[in-house]
C-alpha positions in Angstrom: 41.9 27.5 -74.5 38.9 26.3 -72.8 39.6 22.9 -74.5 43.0 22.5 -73.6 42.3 23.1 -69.9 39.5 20.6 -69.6 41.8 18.3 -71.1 44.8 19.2 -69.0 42.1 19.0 -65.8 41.3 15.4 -66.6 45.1 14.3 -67.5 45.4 15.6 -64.1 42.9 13.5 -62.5 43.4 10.2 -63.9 47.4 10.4 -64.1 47.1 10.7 -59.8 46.3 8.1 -57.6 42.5 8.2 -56.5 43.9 7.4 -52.7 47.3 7.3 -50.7 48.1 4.2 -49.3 50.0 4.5 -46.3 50.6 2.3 -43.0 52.4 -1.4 -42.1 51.9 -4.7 -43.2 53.1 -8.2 -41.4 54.0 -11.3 -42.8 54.8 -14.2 -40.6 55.6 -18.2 -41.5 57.4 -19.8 -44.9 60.5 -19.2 -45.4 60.3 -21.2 -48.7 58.5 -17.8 -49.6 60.1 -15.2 -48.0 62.1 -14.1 -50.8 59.5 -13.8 -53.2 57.6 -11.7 -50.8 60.1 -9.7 -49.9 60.7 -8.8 -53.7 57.1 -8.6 -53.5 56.7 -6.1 -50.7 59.8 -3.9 -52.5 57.8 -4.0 -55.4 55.2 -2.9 -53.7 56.5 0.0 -52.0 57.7 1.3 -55.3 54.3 2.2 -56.1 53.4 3.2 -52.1 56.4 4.2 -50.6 54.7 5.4 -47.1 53.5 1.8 -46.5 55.6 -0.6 -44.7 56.7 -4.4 -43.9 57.4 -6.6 -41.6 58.3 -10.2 -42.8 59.6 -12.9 -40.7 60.7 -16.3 -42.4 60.8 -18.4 -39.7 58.6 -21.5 -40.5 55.0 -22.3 -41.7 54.1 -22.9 -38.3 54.4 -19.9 -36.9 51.6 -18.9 -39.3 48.5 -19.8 -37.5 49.7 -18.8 -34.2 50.4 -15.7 -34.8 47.2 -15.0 -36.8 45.3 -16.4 -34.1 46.6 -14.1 -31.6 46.0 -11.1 -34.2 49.6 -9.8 -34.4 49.7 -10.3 -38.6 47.9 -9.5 -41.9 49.5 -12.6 -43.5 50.4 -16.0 -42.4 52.5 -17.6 -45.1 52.4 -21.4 -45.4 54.0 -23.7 -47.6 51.2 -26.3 -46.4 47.9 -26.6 -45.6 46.9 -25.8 -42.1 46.6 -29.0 -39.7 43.1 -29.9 -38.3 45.0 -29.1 -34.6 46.0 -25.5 -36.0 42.6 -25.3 -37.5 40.5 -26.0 -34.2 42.8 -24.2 -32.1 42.3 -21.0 -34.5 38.5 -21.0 -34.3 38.5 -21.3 -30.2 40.7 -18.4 -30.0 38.9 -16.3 -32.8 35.5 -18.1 -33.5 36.1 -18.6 -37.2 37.3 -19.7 -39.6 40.7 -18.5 -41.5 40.9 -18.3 -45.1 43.5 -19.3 -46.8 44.6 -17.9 -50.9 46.7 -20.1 -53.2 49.3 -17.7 -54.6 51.3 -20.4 -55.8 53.1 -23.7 -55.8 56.3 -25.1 -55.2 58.2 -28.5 -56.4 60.4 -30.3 -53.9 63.5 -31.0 -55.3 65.6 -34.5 -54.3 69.2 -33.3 -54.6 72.6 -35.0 -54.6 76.3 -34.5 -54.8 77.2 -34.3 -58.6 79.5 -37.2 -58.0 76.2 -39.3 -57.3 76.0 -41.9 -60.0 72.0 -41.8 -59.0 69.9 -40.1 -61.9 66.1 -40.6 -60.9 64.6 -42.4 -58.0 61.1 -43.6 -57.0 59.3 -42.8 -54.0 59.9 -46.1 -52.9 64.0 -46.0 -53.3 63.2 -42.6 -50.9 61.3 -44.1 -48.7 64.3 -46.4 -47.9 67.2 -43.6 -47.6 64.8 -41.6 -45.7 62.4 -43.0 -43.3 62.6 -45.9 -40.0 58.9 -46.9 -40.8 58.9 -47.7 -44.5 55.0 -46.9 -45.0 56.2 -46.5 -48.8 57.4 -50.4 -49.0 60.9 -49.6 -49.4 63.8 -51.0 -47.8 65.8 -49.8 -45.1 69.3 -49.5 -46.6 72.1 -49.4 -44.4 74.6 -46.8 -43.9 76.4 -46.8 -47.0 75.3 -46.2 -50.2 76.4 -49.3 -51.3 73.2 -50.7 -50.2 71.2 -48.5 -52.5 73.5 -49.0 -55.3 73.3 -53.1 -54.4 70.3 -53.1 -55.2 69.5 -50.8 -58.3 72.6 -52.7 -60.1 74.0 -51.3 -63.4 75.3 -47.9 -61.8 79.0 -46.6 -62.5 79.5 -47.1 -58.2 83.1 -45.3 -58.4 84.3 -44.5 -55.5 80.9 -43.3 -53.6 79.9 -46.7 -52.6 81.8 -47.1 -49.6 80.7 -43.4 -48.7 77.9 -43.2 -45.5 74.5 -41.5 -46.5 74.4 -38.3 -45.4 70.4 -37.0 -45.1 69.6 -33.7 -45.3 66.1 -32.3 -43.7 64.1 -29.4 -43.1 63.3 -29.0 -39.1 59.5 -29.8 -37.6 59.0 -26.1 -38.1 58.9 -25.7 -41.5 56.2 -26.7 -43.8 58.4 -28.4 -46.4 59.4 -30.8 -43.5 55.4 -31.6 -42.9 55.2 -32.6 -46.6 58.1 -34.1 -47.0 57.0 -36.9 -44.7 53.8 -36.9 -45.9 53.9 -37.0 -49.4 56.8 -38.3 -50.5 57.4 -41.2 -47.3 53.7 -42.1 -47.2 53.2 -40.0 -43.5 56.2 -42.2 -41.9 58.6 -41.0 -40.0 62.8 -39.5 -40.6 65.3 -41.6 -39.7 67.1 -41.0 -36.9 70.2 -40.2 -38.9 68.5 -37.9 -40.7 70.0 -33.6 -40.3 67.8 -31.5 -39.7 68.7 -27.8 -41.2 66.7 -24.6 -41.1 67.0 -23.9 -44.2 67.1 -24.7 -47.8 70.3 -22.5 -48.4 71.7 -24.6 -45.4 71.0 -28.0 -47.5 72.1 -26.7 -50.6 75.5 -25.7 -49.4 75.4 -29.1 -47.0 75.2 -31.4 -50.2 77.5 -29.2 -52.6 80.2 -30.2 -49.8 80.0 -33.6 -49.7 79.8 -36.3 -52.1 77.7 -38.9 -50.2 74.9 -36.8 -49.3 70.9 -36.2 -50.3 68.7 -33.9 -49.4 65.8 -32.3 -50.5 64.7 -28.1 -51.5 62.6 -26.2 -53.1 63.2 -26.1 -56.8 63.4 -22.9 -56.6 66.8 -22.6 -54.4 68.6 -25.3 -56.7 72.0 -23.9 -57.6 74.6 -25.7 -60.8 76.6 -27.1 -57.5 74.1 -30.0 -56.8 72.0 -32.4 -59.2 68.5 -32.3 -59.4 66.8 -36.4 -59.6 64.1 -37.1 -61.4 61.4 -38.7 -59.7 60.2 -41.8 -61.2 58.1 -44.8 -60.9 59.3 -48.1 -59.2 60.5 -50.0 -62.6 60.3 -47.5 -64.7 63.0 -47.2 -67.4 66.3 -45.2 -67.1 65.3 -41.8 -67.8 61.9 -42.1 -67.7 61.6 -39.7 -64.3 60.1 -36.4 -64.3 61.7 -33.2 -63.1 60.3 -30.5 -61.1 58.7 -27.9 -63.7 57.1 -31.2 -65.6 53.5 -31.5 -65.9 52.6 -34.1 -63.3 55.6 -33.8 -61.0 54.7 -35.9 -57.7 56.2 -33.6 -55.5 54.1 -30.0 -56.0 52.6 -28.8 -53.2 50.5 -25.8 -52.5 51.8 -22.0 -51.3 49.1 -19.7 -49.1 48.4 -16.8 -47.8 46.0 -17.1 -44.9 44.5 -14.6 -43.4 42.0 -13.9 -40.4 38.7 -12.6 -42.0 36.2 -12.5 -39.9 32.5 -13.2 -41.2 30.9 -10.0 -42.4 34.5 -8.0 -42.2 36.0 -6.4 -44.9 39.8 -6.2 -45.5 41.6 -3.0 -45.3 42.3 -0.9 -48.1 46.0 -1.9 -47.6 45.7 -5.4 -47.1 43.7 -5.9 -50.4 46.1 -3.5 -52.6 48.6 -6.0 -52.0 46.8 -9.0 -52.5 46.1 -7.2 -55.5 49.4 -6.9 -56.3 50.0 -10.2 -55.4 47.5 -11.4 -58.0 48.7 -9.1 -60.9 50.9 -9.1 -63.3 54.2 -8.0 -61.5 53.5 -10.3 -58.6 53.0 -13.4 -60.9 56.4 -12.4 -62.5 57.6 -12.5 -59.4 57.1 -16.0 -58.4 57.8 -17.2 -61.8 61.3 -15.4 -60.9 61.5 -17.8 -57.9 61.0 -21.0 -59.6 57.6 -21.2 -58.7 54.2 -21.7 -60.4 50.7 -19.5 -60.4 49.5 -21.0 -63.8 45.6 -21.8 -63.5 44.8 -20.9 -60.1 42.0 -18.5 -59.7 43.8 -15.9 -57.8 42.4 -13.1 -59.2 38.8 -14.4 -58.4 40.3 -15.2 -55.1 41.4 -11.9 -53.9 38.0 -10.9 -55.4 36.2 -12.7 -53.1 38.4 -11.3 -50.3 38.1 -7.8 -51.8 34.9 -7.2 -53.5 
């Protein structure tokens, strides 16, 4: 009897948690991510059901100001922070923040299914996109007969005499930041260019009409658009790469910044879900969103966050 108690005693101690975890938690900035961290934060609360969240997708740049002035646990940015963001963060709080790589996320060029177009190159972008051409492409015109005029040996149907429709994030999101930066060589959108503030929003815009291009994460693509593969200028038909491809141009990084001072340790909360984030659940999680976390360190991250 003495036995079975001692063993019943320390089924009892290790089957309970050593702590409750209870309070808020704030996330502010992507909304490429706010699905995945919503999941995440459900998850989450699974587990600690007396913490809560907050999580507001309205645009990587909200991130840093809102960490700045102190008001969030999380900023969530599908970008790096700008040396502006930067320098204004260390005059308000006199350091530096620290930003975690959960993740990354492929941009996706999409088009009507009626598109005769199967890949393009950055420079064929460059001309359908942007007034400044940093890329070397040309500025087509207004029709997509001008792209098809040039790229020859494409089953032109009835789209040719269609206008270009461009599709675009808005300033405020990150994707929008990268887009220009990356993939139209830092030049700027053409002033025909729509700016919508979401990916749902360009999804749905392309599915509706034929003549229209746009771009998304790869994780929002739906069967009612095509996906181009991106390849270089010259390269054979069929020859691009897709997103999900090892060496896809268009991968960028996905953070969680947070304001750490020197010396400070995070809250118990704070690093269970960055913990979480790290594990096994949250890594199915953004593979579940068409994202990657392959290779990235994060555990040893959130360790060095956490020790």
């Amino acid at each position: 009897m003495i036995g079975r108690a001692i063993f019943l005693l320390h089924f009892a101690v290790f089957a309970t948690p050593v702590f409750a975890i209870s309070g808020k938690l704030s996330i502010v900035g992507s909304d490429t991510m706010a699905s995945v961290l919503t999941d995440l934060s459900r998850e989450f609360q699974s587990v600690h059901p007396d913490v809560s969240f907050e999580i507001q997708g309205t645009g990587s740049a909200a991130a840093p100001p809102a960490l700045a002035e102190g008001t969030v646990n999380f900023g969530a940015m599908s970008r790096t922070m700008s040396s502006t963001e930067l320098a204004d963060f260390r005059r308000r709080r006199g350091f530096e923040p620290r930003g975690i790589q959960v993740a990354s996320d492929d941009i996706a060029l999409i088009v009507h299914p009626l598109n005769p177009l199967r890949q393009v190159s950055r420079r064929i972008l460059d001309g359908i996109f942007s007034i400044s051409q940093r890329c070397g492409g040309p500025r087509y015109g207004l029709q997509w007969s001008s792209v098809f005029d040039e790229l020859g040996d494409l089953p032109r149907a009835e789209i040719a005499g269609l206008s270009i429709q461009r599709y675009s994030r808005t300033a405020l999101s990150g994707s929008y930041g990268y887009f220009r930066k990356e993939v139209l060589c830092g030049g700027d959108l053409r002033p025909q260019v729509m700016e919508l503030p979401g990916f749902a929003a360009i999804i749905d815009a392309v599915a509706r009409s034929p003549g229209a291009i746009g771009y998304v994460g790869a994780g929002f693509v739906d069967p009612r658009v095509r996906v181009l593969a991106i390849s270089n200028a010259g390269d054979e038909p069929g020859s691009g790469l897709q997103p999900g491809d090892t060496g896809y141009p268009f991968s960028r990084p996905l953070y969680l910044y947070l304001a750490q001072a020197p010396g400070r340790r995070l809250s118990i909360l704070e690093c269970a879900f960055l913990e979480h984030v790290a594990g096994p659940m949250g890594q199915a999680a953004f593979t579940r969103h068409g994202f990657q976390s392959d290779g990235l360190g994060l555990t040893e991250d959130v360790a060095s966050v956490c020790p």
